[in-house]
C-alpha positions as CSV (number, residue, x, y, z in Angstrom):
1,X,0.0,0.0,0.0
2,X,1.5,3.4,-0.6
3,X,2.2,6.4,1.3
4,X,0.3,9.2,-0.4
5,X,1.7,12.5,-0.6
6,X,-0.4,15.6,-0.5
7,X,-0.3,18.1,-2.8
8,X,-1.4,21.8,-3.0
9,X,-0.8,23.2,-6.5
10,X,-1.3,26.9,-7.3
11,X,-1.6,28.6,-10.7
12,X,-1.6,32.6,-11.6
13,X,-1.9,33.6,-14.4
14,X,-3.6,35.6,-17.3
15,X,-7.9,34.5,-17.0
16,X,-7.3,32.9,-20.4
17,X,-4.0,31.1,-19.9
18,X,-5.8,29.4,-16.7
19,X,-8.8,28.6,-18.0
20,X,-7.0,26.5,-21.2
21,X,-4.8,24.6,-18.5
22,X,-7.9,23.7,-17.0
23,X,-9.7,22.4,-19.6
24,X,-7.0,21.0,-21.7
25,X,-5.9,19.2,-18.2
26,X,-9.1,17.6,-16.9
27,X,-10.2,14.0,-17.8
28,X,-14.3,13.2,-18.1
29,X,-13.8,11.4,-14.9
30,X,-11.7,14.3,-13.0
31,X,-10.7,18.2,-13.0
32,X,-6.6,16.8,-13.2
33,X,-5.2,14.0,-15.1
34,X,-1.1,14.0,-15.4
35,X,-2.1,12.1,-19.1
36,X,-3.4,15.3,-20.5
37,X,-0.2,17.2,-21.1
38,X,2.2,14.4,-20.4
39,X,1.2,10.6,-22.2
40,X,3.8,9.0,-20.5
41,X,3.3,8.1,-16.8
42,X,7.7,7.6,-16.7
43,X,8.2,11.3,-17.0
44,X,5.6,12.1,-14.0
45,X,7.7,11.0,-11.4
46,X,5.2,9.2,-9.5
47,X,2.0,8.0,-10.4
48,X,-1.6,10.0,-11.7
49,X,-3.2,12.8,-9.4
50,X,-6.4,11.3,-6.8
51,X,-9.1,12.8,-5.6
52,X,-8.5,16.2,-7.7
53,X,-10.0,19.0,-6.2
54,X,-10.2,22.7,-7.9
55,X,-10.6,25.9,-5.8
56,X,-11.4,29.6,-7.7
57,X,-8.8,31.8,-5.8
58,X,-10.1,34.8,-8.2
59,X,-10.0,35.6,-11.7
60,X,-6.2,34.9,-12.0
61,X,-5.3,32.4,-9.5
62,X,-6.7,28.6,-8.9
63,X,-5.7,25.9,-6.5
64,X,-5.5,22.1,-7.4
65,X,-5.7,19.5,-4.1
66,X,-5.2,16.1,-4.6
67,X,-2.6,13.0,-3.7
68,X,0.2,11.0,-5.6
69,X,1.8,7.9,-4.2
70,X,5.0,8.0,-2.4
71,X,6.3,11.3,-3.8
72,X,5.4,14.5,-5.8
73,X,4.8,14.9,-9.6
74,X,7.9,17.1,-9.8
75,X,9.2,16.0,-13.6
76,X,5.3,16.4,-14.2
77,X,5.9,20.3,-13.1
78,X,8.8,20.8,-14.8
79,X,6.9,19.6,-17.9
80,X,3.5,21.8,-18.2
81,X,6.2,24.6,-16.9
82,X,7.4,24.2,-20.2
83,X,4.1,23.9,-22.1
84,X,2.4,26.9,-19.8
85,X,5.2,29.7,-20.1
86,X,2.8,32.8,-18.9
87,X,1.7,30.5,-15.8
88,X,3.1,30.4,-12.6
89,X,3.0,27.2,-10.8
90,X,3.6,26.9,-6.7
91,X,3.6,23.3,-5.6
92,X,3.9,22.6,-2.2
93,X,4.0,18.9,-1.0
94,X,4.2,16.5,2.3
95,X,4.3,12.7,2.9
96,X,5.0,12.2,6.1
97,X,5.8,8.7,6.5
98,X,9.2,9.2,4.3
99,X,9.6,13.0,5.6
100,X,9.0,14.4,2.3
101,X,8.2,17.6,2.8
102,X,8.8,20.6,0.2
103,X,7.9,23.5,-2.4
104,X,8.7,23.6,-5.8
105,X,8.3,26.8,-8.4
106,X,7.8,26.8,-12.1
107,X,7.9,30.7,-13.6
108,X,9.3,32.6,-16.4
109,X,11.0,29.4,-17.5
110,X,12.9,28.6,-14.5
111,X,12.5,25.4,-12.1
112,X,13.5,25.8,-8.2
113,X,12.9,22.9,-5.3
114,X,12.9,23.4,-1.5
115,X,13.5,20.3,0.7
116,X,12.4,21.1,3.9
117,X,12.9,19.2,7.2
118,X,9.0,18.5,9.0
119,X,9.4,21.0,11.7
120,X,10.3,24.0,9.4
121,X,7.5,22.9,6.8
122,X,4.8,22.6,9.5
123,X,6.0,25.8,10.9
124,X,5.8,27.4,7.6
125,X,2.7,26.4,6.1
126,X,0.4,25.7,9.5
127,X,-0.8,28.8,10.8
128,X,-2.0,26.4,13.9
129,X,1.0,25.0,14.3
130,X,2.9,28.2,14.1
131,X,0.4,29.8,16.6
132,X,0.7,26.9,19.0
133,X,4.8,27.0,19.0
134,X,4.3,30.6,20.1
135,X,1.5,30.0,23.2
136,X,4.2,27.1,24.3
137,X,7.2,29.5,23.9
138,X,5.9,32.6,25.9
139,X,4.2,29.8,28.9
140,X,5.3,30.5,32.2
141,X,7.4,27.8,33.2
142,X,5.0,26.0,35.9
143,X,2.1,27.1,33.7
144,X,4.2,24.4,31.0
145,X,5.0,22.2,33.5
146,X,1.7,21.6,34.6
147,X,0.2,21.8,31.1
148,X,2.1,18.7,30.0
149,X,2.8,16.4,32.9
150,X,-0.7,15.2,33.3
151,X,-0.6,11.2,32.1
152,X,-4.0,12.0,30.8
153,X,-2.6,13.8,28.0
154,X,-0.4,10.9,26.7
155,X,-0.6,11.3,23.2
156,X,-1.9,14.9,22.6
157,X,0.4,15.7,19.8
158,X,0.2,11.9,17.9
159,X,-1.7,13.6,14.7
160,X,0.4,15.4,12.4
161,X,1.5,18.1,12.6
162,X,1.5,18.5,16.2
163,X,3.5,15.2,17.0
164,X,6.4,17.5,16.2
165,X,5.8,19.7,19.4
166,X,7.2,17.2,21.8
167,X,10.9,18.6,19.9
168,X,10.4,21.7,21.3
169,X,8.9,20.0,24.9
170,X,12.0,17.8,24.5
171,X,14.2,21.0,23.7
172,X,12.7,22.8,27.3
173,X,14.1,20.2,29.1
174,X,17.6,20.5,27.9
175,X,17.5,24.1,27.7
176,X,16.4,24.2,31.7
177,X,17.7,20.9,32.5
178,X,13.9,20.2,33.8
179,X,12.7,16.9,35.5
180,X,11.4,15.1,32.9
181,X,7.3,15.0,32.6
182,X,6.9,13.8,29.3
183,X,6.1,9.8,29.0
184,X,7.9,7.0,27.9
185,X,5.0,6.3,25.0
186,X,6.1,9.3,22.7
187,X,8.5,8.3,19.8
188,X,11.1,10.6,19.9
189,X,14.4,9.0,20.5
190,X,15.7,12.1,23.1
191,X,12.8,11.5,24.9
192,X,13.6,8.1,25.2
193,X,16.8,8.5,26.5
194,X,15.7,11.2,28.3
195,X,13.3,8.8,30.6
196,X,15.8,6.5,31.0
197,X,18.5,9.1,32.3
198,X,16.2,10.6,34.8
199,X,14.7,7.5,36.2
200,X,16.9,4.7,35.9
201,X,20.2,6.0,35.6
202,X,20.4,4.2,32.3
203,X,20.8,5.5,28.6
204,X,23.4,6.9,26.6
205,X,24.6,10.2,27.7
206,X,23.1,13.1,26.2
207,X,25.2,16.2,25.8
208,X,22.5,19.0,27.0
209,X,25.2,21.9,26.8
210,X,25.3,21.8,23.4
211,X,23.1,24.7,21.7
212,X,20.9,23.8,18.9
213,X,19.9,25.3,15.7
């Protein structure tokens, strides 16, 4: 079973120039098909768009949703780039289970690609996420202590992409050298090691005085 991989695609452009992408793009089944504009499925780079949605941003912009397995249509992009010169295409993409996690940027001709690690992306393109950093940053420090040391919580943060807050929990502890109060269940391995320095005695040796990025 595959991993799917979410896409986001934006176009701008000229009303015309969208609206012959659109129709010279969509199947009788579905408003995307790679097929259209590229026969061959080997120069996609993965395999045909599902669940295609289209959104109306206005007059000159759209957005395409939909999934591709295991990674994103990039040589697909590069492609209908070519074909669609006075359109701008933003492609931003995540699969999760490989940490695949990027934008790529087709205008005027020229191709760019930004790998991104989960953390960043999340920040980046999850307002929530972002906003929920910031309450955890500015909490008092028994206001956060108390916030996440009930066991009832276990588990919280397990959907994406607020698993990736226990970094930052994991971070406070080194940063303050804190008792540990998160739990054994979370996946991180600093955690892990973490629990077993503070309650055993047993782990390998983390070096907490080094600063990270």
């Amino acid at each position: 079973m595959a991993n799917w991989c979410c896409i986001d695609l934006t176009l701008q452009g000229a009303v015309e120039a969208l609206y012959n992408f659109i129709e010279e793009n969509k199947s009788t089944e579905d408003c995307l098909t790679f097929h259209a504009a590229v026969p061959d499925p080997n120069h996609w780079g993965t395999r045909d768009a599902v669940g295609p949605q289209l959104g109306y941003v206005s007059n000159c912009e759209v957005k395409y949703r939909f999934s591709t397995a295991w990674t994103p249509p990039l040589n697909w992009l590069t492609i209908v780039g070519v074909k669609y010169p006075t359109i701008t295409f933003d492609m931003v993409f995540e699969e999760p289970g490989n940490q695949v996690f990027g934008h790529a940027r087709f205008v005027e001709g020229a191709y760019s690609e930004e790998l991104m690690e989960a953390f960043d992306y999340y920040l980046k393109y999850y307002p929530d996420f972002a906003a929920k950093l910031e309450t955890i940053q500015k909490s008092p420090y028994q206001e956060f202590v108390k916030r996440y040391s009930d066991p009832e919580l276990d588990g919280q943060f397990e959907e994406t992409p607020f698993c990736y807050l226990e970094e930052l929990i994991v971070k406070r502890i080194k940063d303050r050298d804190l008792p540990l109060f998160i739990t054994r269940t979370w996946d991180t391995c600093d955690a892990e090691e973490l629990y077993l320095q503070r309650t055993t005695g047993i782990g390998t040796k983390l070096d907490f005085s080094e600063e990270e990025a």
